[in-house]
N, CA, C and O atoms as a Tripos MOL2 file, in Angstrom:
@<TRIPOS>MOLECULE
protein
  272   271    68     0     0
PROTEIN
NO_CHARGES

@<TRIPOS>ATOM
      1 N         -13.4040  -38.0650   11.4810 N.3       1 UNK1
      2 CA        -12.1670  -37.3620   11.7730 C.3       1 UNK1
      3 C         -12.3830  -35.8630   11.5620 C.2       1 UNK1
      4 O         -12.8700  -35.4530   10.5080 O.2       1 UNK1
      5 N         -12.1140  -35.2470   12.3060 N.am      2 UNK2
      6 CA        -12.0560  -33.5160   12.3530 C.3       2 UNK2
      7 C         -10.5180  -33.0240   11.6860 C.2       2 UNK2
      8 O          -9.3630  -33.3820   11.9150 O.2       2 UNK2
      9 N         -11.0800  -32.1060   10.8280 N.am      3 UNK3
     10 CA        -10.0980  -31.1640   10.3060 C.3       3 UNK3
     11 C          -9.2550  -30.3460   11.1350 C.2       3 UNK3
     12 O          -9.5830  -29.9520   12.2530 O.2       3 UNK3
     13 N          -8.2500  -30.1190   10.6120 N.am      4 UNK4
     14 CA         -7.1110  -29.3650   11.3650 C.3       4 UNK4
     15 C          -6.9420  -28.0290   10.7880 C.2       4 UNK4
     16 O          -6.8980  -26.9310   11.3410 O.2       4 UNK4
     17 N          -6.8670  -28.3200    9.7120 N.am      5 UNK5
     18 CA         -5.8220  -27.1210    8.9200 C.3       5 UNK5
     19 C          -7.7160  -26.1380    7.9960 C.2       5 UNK5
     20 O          -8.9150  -26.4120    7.9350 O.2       5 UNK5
     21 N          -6.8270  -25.0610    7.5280 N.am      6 UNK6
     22 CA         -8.0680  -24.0800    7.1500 C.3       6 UNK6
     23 C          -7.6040  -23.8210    6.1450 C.2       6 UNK6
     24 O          -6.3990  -23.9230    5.9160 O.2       6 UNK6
     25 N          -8.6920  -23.3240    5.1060 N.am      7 UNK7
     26 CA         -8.3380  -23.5130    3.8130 C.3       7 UNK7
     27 C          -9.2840  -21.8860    3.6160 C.2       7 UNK7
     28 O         -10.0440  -21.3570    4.4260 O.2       7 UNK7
     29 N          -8.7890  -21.3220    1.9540 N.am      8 UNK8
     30 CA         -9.0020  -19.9730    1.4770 C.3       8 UNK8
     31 C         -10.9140  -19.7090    1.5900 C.2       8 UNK8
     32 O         -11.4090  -18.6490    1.9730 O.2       8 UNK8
     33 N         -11.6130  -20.7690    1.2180 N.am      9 UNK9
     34 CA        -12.9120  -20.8650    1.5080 C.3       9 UNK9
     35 C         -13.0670  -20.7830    2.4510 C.2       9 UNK9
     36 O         -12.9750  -19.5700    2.6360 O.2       9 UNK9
     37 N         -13.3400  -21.3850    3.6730 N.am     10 UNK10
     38 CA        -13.3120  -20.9560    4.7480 C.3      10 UNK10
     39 C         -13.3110  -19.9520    5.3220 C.2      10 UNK10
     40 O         -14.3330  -19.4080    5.7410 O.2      10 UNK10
     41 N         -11.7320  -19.3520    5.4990 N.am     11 UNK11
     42 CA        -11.5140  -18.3010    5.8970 C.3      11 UNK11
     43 C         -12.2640  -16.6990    5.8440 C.2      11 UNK11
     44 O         -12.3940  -15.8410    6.7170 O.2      11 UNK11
     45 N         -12.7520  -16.7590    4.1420 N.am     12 UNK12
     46 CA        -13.5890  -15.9400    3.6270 C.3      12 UNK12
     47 C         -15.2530  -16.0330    4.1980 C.2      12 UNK12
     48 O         -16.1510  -15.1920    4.1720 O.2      12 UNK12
     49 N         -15.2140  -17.3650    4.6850 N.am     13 UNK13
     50 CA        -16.5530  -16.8570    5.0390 C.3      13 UNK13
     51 C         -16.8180  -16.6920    6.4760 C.2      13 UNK13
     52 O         -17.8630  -16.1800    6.8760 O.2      13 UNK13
     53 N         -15.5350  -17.2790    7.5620 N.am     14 UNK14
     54 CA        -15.4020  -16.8390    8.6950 C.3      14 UNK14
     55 C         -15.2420  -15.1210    8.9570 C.2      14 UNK14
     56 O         -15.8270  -14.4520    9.8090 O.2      14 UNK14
     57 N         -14.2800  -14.6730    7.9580 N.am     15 UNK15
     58 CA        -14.2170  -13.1950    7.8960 C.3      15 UNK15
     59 C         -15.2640  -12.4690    7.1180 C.2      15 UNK15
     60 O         -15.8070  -11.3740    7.2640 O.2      15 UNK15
     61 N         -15.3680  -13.4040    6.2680 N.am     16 UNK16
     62 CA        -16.7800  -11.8020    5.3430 C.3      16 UNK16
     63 C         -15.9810  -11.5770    4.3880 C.2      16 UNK16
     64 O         -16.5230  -10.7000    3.7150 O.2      16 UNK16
     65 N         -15.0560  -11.8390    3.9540 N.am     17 UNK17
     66 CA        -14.0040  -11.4540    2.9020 C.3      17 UNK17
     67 C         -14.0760  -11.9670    1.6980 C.2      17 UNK17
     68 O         -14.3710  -13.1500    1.5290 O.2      17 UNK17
     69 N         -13.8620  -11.2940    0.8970 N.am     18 UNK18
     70 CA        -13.2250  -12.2200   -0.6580 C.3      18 UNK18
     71 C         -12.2720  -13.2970   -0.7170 C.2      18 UNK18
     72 O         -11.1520  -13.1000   -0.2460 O.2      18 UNK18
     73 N         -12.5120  -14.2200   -1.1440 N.am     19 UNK19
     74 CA        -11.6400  -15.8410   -1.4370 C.3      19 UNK19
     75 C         -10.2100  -15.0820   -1.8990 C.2      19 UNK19
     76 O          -9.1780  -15.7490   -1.8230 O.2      19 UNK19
     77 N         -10.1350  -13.5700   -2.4190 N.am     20 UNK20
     78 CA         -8.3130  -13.1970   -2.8390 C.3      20 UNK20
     79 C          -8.1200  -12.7440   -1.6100 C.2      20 UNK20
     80 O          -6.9190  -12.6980   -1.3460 O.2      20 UNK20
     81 N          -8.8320  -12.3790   -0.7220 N.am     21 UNK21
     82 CA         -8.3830  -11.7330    0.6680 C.3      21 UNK21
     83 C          -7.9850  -12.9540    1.1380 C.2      21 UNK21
     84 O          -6.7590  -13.0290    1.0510 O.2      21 UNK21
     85 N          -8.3600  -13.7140    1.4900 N.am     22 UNK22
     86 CA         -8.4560  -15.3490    2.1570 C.3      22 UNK22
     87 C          -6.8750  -15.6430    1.6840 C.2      22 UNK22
     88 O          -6.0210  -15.8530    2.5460 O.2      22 UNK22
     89 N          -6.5860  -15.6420    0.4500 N.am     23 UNK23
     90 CA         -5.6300  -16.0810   -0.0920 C.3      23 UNK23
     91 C          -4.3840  -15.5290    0.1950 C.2      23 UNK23
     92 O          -3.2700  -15.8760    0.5870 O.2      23 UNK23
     93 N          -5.0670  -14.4220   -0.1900 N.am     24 UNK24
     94 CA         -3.5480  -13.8770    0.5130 C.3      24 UNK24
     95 C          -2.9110  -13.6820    2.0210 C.2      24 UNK24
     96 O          -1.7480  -13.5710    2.4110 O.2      24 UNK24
     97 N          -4.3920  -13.6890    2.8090 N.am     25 UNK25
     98 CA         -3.8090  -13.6960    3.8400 C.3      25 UNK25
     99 C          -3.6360  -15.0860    4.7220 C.2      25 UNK25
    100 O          -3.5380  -15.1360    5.9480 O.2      25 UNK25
    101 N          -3.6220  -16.2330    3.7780 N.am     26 UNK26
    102 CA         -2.9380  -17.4720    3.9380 C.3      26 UNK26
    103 C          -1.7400  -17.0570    3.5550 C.2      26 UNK26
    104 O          -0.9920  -17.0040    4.5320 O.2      26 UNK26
    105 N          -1.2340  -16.7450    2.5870 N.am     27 UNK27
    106 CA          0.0720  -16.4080    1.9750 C.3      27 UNK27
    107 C           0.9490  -15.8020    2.9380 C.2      27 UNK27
    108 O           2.0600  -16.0200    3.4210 O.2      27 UNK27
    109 N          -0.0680  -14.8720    3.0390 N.am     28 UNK28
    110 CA          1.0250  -13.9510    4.7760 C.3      28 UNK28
    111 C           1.4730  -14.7320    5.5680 C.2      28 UNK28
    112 O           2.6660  -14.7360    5.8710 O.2      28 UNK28
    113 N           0.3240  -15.8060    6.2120 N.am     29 UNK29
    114 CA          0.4460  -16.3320    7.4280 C.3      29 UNK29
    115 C           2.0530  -17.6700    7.2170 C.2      29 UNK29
    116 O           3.0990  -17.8920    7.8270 O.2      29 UNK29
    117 N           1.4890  -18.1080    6.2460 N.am     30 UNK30
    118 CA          2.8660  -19.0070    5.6520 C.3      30 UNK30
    119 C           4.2670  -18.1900    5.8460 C.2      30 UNK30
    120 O           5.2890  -18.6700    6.3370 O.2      30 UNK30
    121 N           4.1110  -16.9130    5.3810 N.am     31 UNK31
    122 CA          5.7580  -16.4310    5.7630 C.3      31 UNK31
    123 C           6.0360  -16.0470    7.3030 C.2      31 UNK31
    124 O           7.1270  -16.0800    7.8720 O.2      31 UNK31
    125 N           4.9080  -15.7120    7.7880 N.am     32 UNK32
    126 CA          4.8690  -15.6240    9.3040 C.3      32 UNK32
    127 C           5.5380  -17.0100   10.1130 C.2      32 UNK32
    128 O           6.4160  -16.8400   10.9590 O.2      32 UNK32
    129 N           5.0890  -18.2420    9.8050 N.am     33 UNK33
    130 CA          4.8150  -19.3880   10.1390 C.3      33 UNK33
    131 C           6.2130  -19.5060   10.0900 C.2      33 UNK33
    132 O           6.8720  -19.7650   11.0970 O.2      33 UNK33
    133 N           6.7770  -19.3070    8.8120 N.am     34 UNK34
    134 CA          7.9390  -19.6290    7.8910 C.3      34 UNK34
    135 C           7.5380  -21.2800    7.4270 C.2      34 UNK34
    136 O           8.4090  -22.1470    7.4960 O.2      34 UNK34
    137 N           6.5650  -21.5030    7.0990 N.am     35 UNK35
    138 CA          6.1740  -22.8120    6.4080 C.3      35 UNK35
    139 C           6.5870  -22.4170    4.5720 C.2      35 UNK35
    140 O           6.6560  -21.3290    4.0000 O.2      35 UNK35
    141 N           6.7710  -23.6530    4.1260 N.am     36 UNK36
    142 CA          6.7840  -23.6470    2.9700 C.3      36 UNK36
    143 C           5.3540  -23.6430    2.0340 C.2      36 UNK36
    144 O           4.3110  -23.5710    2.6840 O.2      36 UNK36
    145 N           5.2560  -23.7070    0.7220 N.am     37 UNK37
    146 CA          4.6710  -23.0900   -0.4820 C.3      37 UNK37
    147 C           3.4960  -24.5400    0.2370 C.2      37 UNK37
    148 O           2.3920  -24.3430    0.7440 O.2      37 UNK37
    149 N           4.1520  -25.8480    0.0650 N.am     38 UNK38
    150 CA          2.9130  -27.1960    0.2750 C.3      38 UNK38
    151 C           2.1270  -27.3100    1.8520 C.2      38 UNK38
    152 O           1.0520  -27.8320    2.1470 O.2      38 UNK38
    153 N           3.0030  -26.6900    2.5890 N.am     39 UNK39
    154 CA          2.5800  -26.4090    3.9820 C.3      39 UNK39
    155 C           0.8540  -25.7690    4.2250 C.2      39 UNK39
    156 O           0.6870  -24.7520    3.5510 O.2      39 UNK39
    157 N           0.1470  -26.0000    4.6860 N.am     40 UNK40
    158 CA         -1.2390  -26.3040    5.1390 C.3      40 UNK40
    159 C          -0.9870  -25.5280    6.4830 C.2      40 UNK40
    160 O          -0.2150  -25.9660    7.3370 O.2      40 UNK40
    161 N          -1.6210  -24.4530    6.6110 N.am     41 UNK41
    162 CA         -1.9340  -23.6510    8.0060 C.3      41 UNK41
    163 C          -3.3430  -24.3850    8.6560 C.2      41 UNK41
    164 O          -4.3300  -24.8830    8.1140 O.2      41 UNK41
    165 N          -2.9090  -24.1870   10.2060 N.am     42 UNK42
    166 CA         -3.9280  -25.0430   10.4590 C.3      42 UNK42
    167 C          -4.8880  -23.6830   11.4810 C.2      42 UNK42
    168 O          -4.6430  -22.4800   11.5790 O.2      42 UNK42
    169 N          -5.9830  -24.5070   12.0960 N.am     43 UNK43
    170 CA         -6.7540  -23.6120   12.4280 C.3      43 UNK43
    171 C          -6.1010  -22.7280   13.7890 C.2      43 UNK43
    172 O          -6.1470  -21.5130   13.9820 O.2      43 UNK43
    173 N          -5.6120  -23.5820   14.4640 N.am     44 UNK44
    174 CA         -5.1260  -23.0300   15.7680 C.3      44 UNK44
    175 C          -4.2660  -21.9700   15.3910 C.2      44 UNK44
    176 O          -4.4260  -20.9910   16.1200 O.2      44 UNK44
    177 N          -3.3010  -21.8000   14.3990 N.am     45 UNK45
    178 CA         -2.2650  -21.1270   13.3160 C.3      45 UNK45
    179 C          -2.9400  -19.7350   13.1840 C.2      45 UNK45
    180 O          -2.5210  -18.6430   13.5680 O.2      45 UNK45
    181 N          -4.2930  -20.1090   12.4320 N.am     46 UNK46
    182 CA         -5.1630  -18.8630   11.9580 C.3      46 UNK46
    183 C          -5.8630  -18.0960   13.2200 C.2      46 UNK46
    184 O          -5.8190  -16.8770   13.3880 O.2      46 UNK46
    185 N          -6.5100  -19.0210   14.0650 N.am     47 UNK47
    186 CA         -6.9190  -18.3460   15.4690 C.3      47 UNK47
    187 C          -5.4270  -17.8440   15.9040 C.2      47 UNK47
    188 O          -5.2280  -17.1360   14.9170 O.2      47 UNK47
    189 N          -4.7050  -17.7620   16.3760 N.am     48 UNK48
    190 CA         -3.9280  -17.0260   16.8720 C.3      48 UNK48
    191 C          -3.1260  -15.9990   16.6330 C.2      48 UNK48
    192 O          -2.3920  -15.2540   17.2810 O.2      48 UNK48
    193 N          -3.5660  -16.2050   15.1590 N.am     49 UNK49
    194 CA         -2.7790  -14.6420   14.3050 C.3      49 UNK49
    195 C          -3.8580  -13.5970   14.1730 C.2      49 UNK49
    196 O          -3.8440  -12.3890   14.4090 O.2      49 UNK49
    197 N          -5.0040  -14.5860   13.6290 N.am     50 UNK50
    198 CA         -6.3480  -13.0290   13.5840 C.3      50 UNK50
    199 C          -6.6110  -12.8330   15.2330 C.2      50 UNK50
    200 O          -7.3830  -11.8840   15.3700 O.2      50 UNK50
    201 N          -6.2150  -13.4330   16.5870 N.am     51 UNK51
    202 CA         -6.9070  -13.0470   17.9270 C.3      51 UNK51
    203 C          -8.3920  -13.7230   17.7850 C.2      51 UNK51
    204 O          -9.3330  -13.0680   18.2330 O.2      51 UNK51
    205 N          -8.6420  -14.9350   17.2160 N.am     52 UNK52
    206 CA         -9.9200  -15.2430   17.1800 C.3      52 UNK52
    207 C          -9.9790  -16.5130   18.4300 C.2      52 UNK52
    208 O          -8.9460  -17.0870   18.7760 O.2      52 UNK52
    209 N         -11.5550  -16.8950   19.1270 N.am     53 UNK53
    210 CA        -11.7730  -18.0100   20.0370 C.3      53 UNK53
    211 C         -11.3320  -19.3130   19.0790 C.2      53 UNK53
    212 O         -11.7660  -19.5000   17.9430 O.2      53 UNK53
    213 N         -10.4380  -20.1160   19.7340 N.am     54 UNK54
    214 CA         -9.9240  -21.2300   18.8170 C.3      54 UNK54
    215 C         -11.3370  -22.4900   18.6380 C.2      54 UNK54
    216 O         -11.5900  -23.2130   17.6750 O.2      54 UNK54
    217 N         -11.8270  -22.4030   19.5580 N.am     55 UNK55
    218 CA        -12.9190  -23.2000   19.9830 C.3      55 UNK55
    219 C         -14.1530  -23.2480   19.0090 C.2      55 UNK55
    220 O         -14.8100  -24.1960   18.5770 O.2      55 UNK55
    221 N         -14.2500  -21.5930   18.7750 N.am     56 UNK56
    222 CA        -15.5260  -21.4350   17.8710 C.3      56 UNK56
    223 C         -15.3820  -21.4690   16.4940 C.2      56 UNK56
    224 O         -16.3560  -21.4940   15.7420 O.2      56 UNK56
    225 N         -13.8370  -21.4710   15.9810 N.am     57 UNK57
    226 CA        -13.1500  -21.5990   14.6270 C.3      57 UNK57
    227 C         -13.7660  -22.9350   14.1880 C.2      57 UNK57
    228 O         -14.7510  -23.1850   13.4950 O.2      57 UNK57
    229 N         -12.6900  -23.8670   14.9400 N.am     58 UNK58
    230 CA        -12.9710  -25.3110   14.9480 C.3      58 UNK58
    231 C         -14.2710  -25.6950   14.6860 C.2      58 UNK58
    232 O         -14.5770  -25.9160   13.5150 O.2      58 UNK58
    233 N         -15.1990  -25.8310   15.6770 N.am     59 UNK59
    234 CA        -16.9220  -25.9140   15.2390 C.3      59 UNK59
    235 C         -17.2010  -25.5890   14.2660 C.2      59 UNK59
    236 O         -17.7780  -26.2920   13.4360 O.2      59 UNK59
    237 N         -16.8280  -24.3230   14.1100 N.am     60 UNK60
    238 CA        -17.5800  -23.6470   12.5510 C.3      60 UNK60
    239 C         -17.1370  -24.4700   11.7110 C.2      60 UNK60
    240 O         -17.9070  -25.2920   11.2130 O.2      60 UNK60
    241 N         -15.7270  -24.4270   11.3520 N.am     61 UNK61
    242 CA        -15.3470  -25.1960   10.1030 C.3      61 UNK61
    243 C         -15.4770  -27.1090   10.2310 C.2      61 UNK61
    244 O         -15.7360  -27.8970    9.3210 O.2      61 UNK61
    245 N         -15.2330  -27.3580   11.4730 N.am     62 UNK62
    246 CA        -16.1880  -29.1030   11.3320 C.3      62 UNK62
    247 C         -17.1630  -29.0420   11.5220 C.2      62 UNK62
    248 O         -17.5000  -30.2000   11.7650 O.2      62 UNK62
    249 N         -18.2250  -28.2480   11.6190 N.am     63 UNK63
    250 CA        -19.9450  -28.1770   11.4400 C.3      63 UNK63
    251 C         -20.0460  -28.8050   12.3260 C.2      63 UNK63
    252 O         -20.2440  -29.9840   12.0340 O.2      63 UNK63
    253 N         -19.9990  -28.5480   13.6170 N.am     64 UNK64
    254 CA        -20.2990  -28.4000   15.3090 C.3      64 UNK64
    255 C         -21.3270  -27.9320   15.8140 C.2      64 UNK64
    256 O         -21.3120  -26.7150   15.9950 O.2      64 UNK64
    257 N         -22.0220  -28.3590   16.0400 N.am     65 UNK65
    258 CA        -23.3760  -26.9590   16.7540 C.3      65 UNK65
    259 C         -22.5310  -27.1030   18.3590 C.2      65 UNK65
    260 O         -21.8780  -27.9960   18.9000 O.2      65 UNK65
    261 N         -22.9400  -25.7510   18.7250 N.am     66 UNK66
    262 CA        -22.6370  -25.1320   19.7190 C.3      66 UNK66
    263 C         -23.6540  -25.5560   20.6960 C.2      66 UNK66
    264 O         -24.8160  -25.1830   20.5330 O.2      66 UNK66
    265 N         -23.3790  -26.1860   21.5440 N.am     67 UNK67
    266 CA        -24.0380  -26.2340   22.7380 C.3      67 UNK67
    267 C         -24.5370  -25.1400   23.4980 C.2      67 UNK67
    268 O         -23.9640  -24.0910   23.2010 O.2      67 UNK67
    269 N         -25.7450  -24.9810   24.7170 N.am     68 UNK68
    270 CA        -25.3010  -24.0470   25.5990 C.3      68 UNK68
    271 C         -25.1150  -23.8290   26.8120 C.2      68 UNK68
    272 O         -24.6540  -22.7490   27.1820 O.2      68 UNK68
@<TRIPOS>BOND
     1     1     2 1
     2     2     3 1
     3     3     4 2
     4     3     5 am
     5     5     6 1
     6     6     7 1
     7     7     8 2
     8     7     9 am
     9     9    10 1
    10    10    11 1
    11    11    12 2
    12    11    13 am
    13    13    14 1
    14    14    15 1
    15    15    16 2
    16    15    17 am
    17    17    18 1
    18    18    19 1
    19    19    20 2
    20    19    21 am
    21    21    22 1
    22    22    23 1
    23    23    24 2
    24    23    25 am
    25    25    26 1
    26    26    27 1
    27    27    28 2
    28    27    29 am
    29    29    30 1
    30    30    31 1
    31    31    32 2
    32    31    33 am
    33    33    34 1
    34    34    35 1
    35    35    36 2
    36    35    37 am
    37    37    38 1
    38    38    39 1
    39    39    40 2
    40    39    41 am
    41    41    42 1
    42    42    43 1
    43    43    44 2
    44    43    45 am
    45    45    46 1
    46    46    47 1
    47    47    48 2
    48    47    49 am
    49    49    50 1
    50    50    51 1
    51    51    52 2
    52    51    53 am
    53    53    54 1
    54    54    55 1
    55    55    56 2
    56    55    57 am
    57    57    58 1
    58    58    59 1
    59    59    60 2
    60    59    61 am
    61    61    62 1
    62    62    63 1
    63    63    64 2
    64    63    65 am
    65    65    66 1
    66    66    67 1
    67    67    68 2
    68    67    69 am
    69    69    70 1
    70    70    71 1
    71    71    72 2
    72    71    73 am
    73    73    74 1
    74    74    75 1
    75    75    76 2
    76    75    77 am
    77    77    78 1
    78    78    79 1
    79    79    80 2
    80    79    81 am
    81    81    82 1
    82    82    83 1
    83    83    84 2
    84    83    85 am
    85    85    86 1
    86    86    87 1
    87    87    88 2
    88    87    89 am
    89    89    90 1
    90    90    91 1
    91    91    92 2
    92    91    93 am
    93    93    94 1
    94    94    95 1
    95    95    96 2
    96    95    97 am
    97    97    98 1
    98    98    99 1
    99    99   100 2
   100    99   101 am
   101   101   102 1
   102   102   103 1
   103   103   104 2
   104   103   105 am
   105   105   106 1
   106   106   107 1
   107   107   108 2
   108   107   109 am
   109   109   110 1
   110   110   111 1
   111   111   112 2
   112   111   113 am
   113   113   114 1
   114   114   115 1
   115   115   116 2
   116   115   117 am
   117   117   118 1
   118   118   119 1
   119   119   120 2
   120   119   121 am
   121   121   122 1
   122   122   123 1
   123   123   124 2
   124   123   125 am
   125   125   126 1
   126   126   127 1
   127   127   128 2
   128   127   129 am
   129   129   130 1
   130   130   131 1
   131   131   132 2
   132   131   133 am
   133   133   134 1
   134   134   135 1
   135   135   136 2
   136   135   137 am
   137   137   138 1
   138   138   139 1
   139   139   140 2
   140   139   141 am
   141   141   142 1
   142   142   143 1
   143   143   144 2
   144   143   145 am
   145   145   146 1
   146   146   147 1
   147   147   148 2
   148   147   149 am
   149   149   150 1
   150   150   151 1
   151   151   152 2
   152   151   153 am
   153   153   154 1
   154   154   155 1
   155   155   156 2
   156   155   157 am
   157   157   158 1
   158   158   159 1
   159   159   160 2
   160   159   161 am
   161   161   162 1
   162   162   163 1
   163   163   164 2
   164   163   165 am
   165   165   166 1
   166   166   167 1
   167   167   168 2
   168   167   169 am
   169   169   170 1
   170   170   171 1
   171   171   172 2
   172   171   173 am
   173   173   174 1
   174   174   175 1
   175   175   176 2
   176   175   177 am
   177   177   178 1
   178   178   179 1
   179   179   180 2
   180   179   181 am
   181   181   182 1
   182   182   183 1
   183   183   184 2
   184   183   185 am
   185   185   186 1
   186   186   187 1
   187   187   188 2
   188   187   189 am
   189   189   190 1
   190   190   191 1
   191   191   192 2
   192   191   193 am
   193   193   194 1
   194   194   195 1
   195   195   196 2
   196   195   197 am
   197   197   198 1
   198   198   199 1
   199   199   200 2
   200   199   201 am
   201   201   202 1
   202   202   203 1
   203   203   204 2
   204   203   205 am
   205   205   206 1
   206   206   207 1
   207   207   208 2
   208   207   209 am
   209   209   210 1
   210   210   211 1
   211   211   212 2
   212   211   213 am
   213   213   214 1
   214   214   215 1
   215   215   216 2
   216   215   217 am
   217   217   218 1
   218   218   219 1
   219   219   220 2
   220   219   221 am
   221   221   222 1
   222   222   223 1
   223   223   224 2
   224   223   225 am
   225   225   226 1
   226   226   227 1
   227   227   228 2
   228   227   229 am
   229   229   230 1
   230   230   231 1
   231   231   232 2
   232   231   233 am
   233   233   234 1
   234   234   235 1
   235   235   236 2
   236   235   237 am
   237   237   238 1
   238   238   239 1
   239   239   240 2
   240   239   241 am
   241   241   242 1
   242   242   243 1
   243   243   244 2
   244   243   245 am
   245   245   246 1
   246   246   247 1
   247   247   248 2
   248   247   249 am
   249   249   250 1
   250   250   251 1
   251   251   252 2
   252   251   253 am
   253   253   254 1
   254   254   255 1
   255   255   256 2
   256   255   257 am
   257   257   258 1
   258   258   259 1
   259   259   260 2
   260   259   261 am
   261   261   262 1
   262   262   263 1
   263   263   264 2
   264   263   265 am
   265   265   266 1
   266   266   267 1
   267   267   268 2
   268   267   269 am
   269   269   270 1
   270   270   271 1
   271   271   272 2
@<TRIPOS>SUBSTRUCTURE
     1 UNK1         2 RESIDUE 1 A UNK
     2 UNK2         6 RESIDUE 1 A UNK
     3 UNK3        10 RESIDUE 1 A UNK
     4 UNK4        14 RESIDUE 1 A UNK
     5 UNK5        18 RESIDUE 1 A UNK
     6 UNK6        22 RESIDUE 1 A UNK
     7 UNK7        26 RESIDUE 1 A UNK
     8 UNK8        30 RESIDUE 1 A UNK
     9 UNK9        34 RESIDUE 1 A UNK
    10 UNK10       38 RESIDUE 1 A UNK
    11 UNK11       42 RESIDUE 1 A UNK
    12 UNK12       46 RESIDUE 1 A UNK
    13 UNK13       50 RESIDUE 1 A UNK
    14 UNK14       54 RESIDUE 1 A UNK
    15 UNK15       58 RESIDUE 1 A UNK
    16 UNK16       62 RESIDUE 1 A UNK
    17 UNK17       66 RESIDUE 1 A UNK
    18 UNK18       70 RESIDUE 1 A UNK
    19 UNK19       74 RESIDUE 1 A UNK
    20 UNK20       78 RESIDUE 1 A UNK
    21 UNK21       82 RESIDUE 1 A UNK
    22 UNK22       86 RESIDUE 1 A UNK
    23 UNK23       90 RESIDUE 1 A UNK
    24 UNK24       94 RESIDUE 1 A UNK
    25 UNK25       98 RESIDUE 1 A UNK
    26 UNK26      102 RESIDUE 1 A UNK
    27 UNK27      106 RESIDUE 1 A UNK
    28 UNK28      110 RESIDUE 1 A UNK
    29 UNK29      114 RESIDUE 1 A UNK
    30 UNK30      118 RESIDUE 1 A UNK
    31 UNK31      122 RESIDUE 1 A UNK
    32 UNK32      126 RESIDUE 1 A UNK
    33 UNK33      130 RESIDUE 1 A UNK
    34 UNK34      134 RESIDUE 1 A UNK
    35 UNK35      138 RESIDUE 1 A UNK
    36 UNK36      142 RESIDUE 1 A UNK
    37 UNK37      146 RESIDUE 1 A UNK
    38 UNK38      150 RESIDUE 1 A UNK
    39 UNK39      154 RESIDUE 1 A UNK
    40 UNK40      158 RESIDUE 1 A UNK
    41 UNK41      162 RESIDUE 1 A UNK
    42 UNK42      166 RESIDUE 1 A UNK
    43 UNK43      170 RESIDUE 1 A UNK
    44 UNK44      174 RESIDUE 1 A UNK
    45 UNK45      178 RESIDUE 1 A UNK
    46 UNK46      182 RESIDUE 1 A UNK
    47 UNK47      186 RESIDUE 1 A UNK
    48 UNK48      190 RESIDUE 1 A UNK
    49 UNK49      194 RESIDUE 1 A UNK
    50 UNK50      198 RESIDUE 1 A UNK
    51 UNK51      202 RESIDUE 1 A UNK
    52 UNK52      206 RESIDUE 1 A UNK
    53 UNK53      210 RESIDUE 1 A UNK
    54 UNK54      214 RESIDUE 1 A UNK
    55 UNK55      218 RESIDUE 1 A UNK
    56 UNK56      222 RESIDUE 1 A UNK
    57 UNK57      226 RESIDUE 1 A UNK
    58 UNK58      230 RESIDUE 1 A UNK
    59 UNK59      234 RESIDUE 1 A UNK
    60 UNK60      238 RESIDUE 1 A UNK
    61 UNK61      242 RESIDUE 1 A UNK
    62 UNK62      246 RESIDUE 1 A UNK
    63 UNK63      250 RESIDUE 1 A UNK
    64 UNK64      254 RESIDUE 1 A UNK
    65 UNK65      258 RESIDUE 1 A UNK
    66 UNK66      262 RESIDUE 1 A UNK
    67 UNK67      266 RESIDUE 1 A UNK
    68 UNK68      270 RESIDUE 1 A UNK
């Protein structure tokens, strides 16, 4: 089963960022969302707020190799 949702690890290492950057800018995205505190952002959520390929998110974080 493939993951949906993206978590503060992740994020940090998709961006290059610190795990408090990650965090918080889950935190953002939740009031954006207007999801609540237990609410789980998912990847499509995060691709479309940073402008990132939803396609290459996904892979990365279910450990996909990229075809070519």
């Amino acid at each position: 089963m493939k993951q949906i949702c993206i978590y503060p690890k992740e994020v940090a290492i998709i961006l290059g960022k610190s795990q408090t950057y990650a965090q918080t800018l889950l935190r953002t995205m939740r009031d954006v969302y207007k999801k609540k505190k237990h609410q789980a952002v998912t990847i499509r959520e995060f691709c479309e707020y940073m402008a990132l390929p939803f396609d290459d998110v996904f892979n990365m974080v279910n450990g996909i190799e990229k075809r070519s």
